[in-house]
C-alpha positions, 0 to 999 in steps of 0.5 A: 688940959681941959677943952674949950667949946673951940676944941673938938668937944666930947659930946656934953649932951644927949643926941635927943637934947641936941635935936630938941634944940634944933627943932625949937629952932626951927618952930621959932622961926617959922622954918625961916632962920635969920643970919643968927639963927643959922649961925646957931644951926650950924653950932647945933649940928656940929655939936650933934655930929660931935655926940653922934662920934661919941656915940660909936662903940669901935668894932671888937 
């Protein structure tokens, strides 16, 4: 069964390709987002936080 972007995705991008987007984000919008713009913020950081879980190697 494959996942939807609904479903807690595995991170499909890089943390760097994540930020980059986050920040352009912000440099677009002059550092004042739009109700859109923080609509997709809030998509951009869950989808940094889902790369930062699939980033951690479990203790030994």
């Amino acid at each position: 069964m494959s996942r939807t972007r609904d479903d807690h995705p595995a991170a499909e991008r890089s943390l760097a390709e994540i930020n980059a987007d986050i920040r352009c984000l912000f440099a677009r919008a002059e550092g004042r987002l739009s109700d859109g713009e923080r609509i997709r913020h809030a998509v951009l950081l869950q989808e940094w936080a889902a790369a930062i879980r699939a980033s951690v190697v479990p203790a030994a």
